[in-house]
C-alpha positions as CSV (number, residue, x, y, z in Angstrom):
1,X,12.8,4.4,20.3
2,X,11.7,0.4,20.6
3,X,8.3,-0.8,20.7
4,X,7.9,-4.3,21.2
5,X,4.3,-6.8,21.1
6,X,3.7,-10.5,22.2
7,X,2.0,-13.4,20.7
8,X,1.4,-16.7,22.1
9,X,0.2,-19.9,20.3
10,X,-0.7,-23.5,21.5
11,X,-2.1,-26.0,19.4
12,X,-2.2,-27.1,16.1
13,X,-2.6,-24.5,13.1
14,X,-6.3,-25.6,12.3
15,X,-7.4,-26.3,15.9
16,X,-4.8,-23.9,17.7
17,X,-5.6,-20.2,19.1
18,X,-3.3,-18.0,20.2
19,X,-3.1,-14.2,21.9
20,X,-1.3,-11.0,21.5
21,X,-0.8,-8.0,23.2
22,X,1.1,-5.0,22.8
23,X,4.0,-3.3,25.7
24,X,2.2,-0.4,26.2
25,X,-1.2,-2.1,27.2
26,X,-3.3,-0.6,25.0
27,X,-4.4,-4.0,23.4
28,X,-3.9,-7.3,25.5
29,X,-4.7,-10.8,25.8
30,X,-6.4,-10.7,22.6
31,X,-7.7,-13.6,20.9
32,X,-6.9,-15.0,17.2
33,X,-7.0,-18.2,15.1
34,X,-7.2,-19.7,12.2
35,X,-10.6,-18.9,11.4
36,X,-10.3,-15.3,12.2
37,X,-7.3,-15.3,9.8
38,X,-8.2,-17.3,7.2
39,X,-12.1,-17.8,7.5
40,X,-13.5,-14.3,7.8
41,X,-14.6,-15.3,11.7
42,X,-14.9,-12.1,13.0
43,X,-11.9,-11.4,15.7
44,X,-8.2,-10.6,15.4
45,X,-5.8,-11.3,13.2
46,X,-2.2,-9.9,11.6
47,X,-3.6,-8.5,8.3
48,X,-6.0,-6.1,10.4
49,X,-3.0,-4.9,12.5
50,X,-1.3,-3.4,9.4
51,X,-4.1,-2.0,8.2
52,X,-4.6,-0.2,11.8
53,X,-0.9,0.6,11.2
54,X,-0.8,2.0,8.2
55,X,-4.0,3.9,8.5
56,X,-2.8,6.0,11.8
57,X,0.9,6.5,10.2
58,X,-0.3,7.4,7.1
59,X,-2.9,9.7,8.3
60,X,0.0,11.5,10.7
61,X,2.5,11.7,7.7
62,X,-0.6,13.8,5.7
63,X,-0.8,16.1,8.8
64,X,2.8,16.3,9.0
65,X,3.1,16.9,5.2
66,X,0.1,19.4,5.0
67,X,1.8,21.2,8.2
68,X,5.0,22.0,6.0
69,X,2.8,23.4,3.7
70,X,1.2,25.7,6.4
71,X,-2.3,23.9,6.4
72,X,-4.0,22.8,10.0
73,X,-6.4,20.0,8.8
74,X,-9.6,20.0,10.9
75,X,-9.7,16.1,10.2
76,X,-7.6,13.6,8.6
77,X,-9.8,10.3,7.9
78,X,-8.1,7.3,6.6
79,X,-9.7,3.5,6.1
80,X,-6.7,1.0,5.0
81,X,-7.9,-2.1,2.9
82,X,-4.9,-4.4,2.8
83,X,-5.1,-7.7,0.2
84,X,-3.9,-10.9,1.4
85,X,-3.7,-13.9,-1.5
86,X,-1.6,-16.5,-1.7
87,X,0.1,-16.2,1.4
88,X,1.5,-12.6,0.9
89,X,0.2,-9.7,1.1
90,X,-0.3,-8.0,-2.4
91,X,-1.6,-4.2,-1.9
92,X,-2.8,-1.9,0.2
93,X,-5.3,0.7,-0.2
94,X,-5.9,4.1,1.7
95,X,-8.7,5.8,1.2
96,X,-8.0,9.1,3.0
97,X,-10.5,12.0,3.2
98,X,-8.4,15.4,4.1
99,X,-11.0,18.2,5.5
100,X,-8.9,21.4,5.6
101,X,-11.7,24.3,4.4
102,X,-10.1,27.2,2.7
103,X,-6.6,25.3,1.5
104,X,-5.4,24.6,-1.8
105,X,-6.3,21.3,-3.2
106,X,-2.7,21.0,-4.8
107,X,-0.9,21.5,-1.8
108,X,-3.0,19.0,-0.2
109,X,-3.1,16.4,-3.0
110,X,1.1,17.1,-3.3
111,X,0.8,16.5,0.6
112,X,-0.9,12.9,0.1
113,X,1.5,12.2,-2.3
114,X,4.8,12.9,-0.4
115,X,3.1,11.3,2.5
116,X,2.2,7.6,0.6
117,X,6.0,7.5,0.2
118,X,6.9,9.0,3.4
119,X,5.0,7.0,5.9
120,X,7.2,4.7,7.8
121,X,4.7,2.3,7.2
122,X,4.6,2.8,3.7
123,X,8.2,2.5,3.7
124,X,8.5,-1.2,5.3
125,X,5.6,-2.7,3.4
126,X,6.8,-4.8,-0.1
127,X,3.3,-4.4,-2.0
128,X,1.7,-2.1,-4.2
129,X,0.1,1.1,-2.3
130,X,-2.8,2.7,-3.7
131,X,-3.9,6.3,-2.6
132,X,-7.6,7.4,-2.7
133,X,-7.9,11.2,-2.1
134,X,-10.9,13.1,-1.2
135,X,-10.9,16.4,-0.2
136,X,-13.3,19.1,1.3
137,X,-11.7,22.5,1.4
């Protein structure tokens, strides 16, 4: 399986803008610039996407994880709050809150755990990975 995005850029890096879209269509033509990157200017820019990205695939590994374990989650919340400094990006934090009512909070605290390694995102991304659990069973 391939999945593939696009990004354009004229200009200057100051004074330029750019767009990006992804295959599928689900996000196109949007808009992003130096100032959404690097100003706080609300609109688009990479360091959101891999938050998006890690959030869903982290949140999908917990449900996969809890699943071997024989739990159904009724919901899976995850908010990803990645640090960028210095040029790089330095850590990533998921704050996940697992709603499973009637499961063992082990099982779904050795769930998170297996899936903060597991995650395909987790796996690609060079920083340090924080997990914050909260669970309501």
């Amino acid at each position: 399986m391939k999945r593939s995005a696009n990004a354009q850029w004229q200009g200057s890096l100051k004074e330029g803008h750019g767009t990006f879209g992804v295959a599928s269509g689900a996000i196109t033509g949007t808009a992003y610039s130096f100032k959404t990157r690097f100003e706080g200017t609300p609109g688009a820019n990479p360091e959101e996407l891999i938050a998006a990205a890690h959030a869903s695939c982290f949140s999908m590994a917990v449900g996969a994880q809890l699943g071997e374990r024989g739990i159904v989650p009724e919901s899976i919340d995850t908010t990803c709050d990645i640090t960028f400094e210095n040029l790089t990006l330095t850590r990533s934090v998921l704050t996940t809150r697992v709603t499973a009512r009637g499961a063992d909070r082990a099982k779904i605290e050795e769930a998170a755990a297996a899936a903060k390694g597991g995650c395909p995102i987790s796996k690609v991304l060079k920083l340090e990975i924080e997990l914050v659990l909260q669970v309501t069973s």
